[in-house]
C-alpha positions as CSV (number, residue, x, y, z in Angstrom):
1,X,-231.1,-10.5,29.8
2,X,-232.9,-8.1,27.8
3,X,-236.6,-8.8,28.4
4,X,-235.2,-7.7,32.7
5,X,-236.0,-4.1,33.9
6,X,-233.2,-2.1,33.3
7,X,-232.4,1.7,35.0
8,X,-230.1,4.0,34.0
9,X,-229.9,6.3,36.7
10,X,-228.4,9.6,36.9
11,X,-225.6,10.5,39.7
12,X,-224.9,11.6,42.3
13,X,-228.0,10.6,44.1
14,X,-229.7,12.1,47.3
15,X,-231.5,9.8,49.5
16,X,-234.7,10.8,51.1
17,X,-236.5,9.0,53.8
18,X,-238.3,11.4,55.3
19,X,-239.5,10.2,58.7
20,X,-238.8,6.6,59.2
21,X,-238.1,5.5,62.7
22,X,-236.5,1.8,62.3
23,X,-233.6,1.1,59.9
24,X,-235.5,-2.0,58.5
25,X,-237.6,0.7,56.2
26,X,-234.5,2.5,55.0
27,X,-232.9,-0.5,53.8
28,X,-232.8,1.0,50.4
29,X,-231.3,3.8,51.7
30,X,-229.0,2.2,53.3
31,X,-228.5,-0.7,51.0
32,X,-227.3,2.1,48.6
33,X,-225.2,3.9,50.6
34,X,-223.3,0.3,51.7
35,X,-222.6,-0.8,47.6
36,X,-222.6,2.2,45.8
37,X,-221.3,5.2,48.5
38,X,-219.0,7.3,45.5
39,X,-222.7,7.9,43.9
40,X,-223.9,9.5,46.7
41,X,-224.2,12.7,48.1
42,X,-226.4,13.0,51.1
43,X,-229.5,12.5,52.4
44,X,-232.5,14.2,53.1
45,X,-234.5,13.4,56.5
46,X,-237.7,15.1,58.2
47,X,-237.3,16.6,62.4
48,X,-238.1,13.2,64.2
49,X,-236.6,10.7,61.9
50,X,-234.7,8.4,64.1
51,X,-232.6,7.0,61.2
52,X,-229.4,8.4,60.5
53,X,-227.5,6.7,57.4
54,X,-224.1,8.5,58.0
55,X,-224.0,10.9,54.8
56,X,-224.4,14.5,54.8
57,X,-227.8,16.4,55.7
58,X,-229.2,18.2,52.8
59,X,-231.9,20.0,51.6
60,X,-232.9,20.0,47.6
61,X,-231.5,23.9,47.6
62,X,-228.2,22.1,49.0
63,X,-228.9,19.2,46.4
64,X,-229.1,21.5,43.4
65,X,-225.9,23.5,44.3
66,X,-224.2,20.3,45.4
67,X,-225.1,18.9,41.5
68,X,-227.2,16.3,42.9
69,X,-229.0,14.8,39.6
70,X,-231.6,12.3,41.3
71,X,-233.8,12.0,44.6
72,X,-234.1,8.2,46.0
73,X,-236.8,7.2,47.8
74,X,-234.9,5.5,49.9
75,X,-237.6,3.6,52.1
76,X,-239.2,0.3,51.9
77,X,-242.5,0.4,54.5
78,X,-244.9,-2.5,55.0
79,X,-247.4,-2.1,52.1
80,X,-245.1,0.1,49.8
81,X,-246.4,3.4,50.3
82,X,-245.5,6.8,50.6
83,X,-246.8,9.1,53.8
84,X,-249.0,12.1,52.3
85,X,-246.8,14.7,54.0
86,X,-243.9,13.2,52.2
87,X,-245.4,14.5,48.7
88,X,-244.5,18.1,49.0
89,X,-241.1,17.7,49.4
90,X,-240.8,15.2,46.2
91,X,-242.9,17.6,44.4
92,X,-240.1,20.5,45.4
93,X,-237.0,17.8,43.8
94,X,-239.2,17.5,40.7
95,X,-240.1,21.1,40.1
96,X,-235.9,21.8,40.6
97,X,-235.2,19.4,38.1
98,X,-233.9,16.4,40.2
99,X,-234.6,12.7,38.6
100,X,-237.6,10.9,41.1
101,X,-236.7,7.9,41.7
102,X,-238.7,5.1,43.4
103,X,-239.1,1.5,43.9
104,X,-242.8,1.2,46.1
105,X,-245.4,-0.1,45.1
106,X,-247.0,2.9,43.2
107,X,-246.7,4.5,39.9
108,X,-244.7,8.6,40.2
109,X,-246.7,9.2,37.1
110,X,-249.8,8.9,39.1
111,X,-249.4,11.7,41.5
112,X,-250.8,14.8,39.2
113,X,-248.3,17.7,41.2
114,X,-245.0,15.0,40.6
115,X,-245.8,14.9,37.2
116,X,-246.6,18.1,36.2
117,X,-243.3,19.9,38.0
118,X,-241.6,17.0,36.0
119,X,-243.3,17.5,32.9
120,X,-242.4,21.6,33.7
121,X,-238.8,20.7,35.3
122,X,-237.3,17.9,32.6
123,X,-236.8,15.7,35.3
124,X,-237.7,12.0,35.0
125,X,-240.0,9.7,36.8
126,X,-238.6,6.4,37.2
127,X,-240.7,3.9,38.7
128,X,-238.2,0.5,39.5
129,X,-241.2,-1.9,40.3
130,X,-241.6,-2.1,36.4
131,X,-242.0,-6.0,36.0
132,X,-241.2,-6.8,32.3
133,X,-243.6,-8.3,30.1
134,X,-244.8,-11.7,28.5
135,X,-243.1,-13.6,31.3
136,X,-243.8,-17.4,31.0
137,X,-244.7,-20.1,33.0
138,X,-241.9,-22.0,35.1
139,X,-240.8,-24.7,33.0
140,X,-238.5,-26.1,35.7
141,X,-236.1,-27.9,33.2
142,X,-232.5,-27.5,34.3
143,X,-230.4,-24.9,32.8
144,X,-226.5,-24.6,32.6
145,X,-224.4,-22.7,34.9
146,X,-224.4,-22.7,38.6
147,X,-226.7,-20.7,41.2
148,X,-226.2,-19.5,44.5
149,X,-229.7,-18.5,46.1
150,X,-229.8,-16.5,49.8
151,X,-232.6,-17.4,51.9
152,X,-233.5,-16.2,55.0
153,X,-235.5,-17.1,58.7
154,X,-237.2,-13.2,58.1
155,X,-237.2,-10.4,55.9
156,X,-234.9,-7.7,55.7
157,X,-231.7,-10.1,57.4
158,X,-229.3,-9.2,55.3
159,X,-230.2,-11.4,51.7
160,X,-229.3,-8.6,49.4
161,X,-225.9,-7.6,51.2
162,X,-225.1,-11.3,51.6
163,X,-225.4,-12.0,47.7
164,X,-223.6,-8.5,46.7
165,X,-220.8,-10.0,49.2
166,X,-220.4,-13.5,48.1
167,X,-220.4,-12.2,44.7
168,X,-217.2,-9.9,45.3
169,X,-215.3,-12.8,47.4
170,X,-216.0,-15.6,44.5
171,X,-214.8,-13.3,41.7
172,X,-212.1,-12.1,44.3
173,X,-210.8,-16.1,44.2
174,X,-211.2,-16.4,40.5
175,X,-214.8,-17.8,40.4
176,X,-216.9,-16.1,37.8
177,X,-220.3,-14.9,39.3
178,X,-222.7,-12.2,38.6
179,X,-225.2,-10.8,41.4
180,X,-229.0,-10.9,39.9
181,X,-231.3,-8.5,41.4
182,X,-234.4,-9.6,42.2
183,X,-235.7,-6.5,44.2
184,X,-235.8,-2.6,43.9
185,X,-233.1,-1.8,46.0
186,X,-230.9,-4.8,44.3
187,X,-231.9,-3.2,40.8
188,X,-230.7,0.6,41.8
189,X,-227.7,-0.8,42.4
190,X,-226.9,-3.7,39.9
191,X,-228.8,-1.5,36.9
192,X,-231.1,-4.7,36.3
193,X,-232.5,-7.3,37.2
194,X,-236.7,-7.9,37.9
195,X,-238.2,-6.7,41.2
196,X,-240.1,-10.0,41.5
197,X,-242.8,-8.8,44.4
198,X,-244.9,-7.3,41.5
199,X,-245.0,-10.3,39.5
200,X,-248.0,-12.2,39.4
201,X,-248.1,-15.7,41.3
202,X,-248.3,-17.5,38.8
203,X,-245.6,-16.3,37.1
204,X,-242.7,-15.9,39.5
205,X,-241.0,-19.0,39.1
206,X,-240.7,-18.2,34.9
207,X,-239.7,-14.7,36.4
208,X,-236.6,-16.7,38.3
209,X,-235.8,-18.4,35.2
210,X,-235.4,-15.1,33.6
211,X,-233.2,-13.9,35.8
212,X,-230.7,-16.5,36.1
213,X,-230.5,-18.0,32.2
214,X,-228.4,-20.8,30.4
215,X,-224.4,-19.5,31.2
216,X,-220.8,-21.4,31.4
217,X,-220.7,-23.9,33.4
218,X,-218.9,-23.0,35.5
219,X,-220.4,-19.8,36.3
220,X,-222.3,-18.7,39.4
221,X,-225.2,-16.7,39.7
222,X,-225.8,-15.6,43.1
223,X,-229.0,-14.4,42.9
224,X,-231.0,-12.3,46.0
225,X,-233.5,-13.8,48.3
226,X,-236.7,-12.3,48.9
227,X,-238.7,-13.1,51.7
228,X,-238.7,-16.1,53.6
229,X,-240.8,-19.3,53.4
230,X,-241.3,-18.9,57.4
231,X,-243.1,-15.6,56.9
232,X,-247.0,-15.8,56.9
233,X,-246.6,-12.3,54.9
234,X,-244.1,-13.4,52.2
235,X,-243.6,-17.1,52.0
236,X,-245.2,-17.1,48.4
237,X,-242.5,-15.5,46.7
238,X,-239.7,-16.9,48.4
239,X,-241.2,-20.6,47.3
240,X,-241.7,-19.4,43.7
241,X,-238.0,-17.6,43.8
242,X,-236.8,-20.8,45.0
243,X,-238.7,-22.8,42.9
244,X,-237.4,-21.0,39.7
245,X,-233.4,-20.3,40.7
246,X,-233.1,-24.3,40.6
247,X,-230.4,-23.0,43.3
248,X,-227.3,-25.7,43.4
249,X,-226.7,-24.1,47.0
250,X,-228.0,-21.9,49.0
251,X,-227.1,-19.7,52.0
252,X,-229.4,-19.4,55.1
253,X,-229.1,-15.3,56.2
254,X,-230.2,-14.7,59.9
255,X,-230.2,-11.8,62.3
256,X,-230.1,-13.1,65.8
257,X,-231.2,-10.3,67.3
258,X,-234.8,-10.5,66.3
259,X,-237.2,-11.0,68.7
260,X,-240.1,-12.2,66.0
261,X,-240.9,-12.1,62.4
262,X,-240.8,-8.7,61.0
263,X,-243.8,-6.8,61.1
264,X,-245.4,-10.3,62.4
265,X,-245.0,-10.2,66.4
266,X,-247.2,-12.9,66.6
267,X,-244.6,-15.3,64.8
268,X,-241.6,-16.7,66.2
269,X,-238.4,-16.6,64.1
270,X,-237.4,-20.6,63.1
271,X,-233.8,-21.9,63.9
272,X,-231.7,-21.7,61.5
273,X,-231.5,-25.8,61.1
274,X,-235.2,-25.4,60.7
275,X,-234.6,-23.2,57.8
276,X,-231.9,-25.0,56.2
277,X,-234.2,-28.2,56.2
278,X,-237.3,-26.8,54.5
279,X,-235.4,-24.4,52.0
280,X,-233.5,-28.0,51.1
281,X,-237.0,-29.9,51.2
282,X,-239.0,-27.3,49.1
283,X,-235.9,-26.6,46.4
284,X,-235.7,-30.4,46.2
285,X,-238.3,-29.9,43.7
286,X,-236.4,-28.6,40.5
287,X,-233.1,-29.2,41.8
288,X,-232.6,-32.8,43.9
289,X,-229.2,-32.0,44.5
290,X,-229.6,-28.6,46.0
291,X,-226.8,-28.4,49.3
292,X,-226.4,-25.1,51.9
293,X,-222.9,-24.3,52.2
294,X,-223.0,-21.6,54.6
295,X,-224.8,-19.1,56.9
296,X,-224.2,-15.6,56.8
297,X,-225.6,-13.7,60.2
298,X,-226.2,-10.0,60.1
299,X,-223.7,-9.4,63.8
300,X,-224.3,-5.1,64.3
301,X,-226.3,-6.2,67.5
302,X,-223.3,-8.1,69.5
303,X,-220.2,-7.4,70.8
304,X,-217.0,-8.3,69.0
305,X,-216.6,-11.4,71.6
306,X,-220.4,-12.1,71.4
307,X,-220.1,-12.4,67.9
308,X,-217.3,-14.6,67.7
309,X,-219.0,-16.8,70.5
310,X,-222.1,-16.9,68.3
311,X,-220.9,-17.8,65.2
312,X,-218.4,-20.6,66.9
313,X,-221.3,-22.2,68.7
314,X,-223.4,-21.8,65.3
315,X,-221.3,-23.5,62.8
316,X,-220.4,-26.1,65.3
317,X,-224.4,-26.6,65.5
318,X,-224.9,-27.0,61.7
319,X,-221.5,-28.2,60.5
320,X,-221.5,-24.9,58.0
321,X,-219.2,-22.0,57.9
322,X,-221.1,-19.1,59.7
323,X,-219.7,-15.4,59.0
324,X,-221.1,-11.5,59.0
325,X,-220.0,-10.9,55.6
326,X,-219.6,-7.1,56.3
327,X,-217.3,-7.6,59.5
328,X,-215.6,-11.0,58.4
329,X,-215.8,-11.5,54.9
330,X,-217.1,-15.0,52.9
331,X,-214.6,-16.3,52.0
332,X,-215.3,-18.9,54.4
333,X,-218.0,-20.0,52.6
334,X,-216.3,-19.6,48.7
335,X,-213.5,-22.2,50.1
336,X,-216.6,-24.5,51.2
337,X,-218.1,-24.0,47.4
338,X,-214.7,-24.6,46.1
339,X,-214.5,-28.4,47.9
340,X,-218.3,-29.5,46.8
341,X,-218.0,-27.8,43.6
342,X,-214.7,-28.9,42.2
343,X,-214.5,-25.5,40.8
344,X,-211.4,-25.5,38.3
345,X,-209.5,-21.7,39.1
346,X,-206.3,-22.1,39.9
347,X,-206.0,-20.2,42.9
């Protein structure tokens, strides 16, 4: 795994998202603040930001007293970006010696006043969009171990959470797995992986191999979806993701409360059959035998006896297991692994 982008990144963190006014672009804020909560200390938000994440307020003087080490960008807007009135304030954590941290689509270096208070300050820039280099070409020949890919009907449904959570419950019943990041917010918290947006086309399926190498047999990698091959916006790397994981199963990820494709009102969301069928179809391609054993459904939008109606009615339509894997746990869908898998554990 060495030719992956690794960070090393100092705690404990404060997580700045400045104005935002939809959870879907403070996902790595949030994202964060789900997996790795002991490493952080608050967050930083501008008057009008309609996005509370459910950690103390604090400014950087707060920060600095409080022994905060880094500042997170903790946003992920359409475009990867950074407001200009945002600037000031990382400017102010650079010059008081607070690690910038950021995973857009931009380079910290590149913003003269960040650099220089850095440069002054000792902080560091760290940019986590750093694809590595002298990735090859997808080969598409079959590599040992097992994968796990999540997929998903939209962006931003829960892909990341979902891998981070089957990962816990298959090691949690004696099934070794490792989670593979394969964006920024993935990479913050695993300490590697590639963020796989800022590959080039070509060269994303190679990128997949990368990620998820030759390992025991019997070992899963359950490696994060980006994307999703319904999305006029994104479908490109989610085919060359899936192209390149050579996933033996895969897990559809869903939010039902979406009313269209994110950003994209003029798309409707597809069913979740829908998206079981073409993630099988396309992934047939460098693995024949690829099988979905599960849905996981992002619930925070129903009522406890909604949700429960939902997923009953769900899996009953698709013959999967269908959990939240925040609320309920997957374990639904590791005992469904365990039966088409003849995985050997013991337990």
């Amino acid at each position: 795994m060495n030719d992956l982008t690794e960070v090393n990144l100092r705690a404990p963190y404060l997580i700045f998202i400045g104005d935002v006014k939809e959870k879907l672009y403070a996902k790595t804020g949030l994202g964060i603040i789900q997996w790795r909560p002991e490493l952080v200390a608050g967050q930083l938000r501008f008057p009008g930001c309609l996005v509370d994440m459910g950690v103390p307020e604090l400014s950087i003087e707060d920060a600095v007293t409080a022994g905060v080490k880094s500042l997170i960008i903790g946003v992920a807007p359409v475009g990867g970006t950074i407001p200009d009135v945002w600037w000031k304030t990382i400017e102010q954590a650079a010059m008081a010696g607070l690690d910038i941290v950021c995973g857009l689509h931009l380079k910290l270096a590149d913003a003269s006043a960040i650099a220089a208070a850095a440069e002054k300050s000792g902080a560091r820039l760290i940019d986590v969009r750093n694809p590595p280099k002298n990735i090859p070409v997808g080969s598409g020949k079959k590599r040992q171990g097992k994968r796990l890919l999540m997929v998903g009907t939209d962006c931003a449904v829960g892909k990341k959470y979902s891998a981070l959570a089957m990962e816990q419950a298959l090691n949690n019943r004696g099934l070794k797995s490792t989670f593979r990041a394969t964006g920024q917010t993935g990479i913050m918290i695993a300490g590697v992986g590639v963020p796989i947006d800022t590959v080039v086309a070509d060269f994303i399926s190679g990128t997949a191999e990368l990620v998820s190498p030759d390992n025991d047999p019997e070992h899963w990698d359950v490696i994060e979806g980006q994307g999703s091959l319904f999305h006029p916006g994104y479908a490109g790397v989610s085919l060359g993701l899936l192209h390149g994981s050579q996933p033996d199963a895969i897990i559809v990820c869903h939010d039902p409360s979406r009313e269209h494709m994110g950003g994209m009102p003029g798309y409707s969301l597809p069913t979740v059959r829908d998206c079981i069928d073409r993630n099988i179809l396309e992934g047939q391609l460098t693995n024949p035998a690829i099988q979905c054993v599960g849905i996981c459904v992002n619930t925070s939008m129903l009522s406890d006896k909604e949700r429960e109606s939902y997923l009953r009615n769900l899996a009953n339509e698709v013959n999967l297991p269908c959990v939240d894997p925040l609320i309920q746990g997957c374990d639904e869908i590791v005992t469904q692994i365990k039966n088409k898998y003849d995985c050997n554990t013991g337990s």
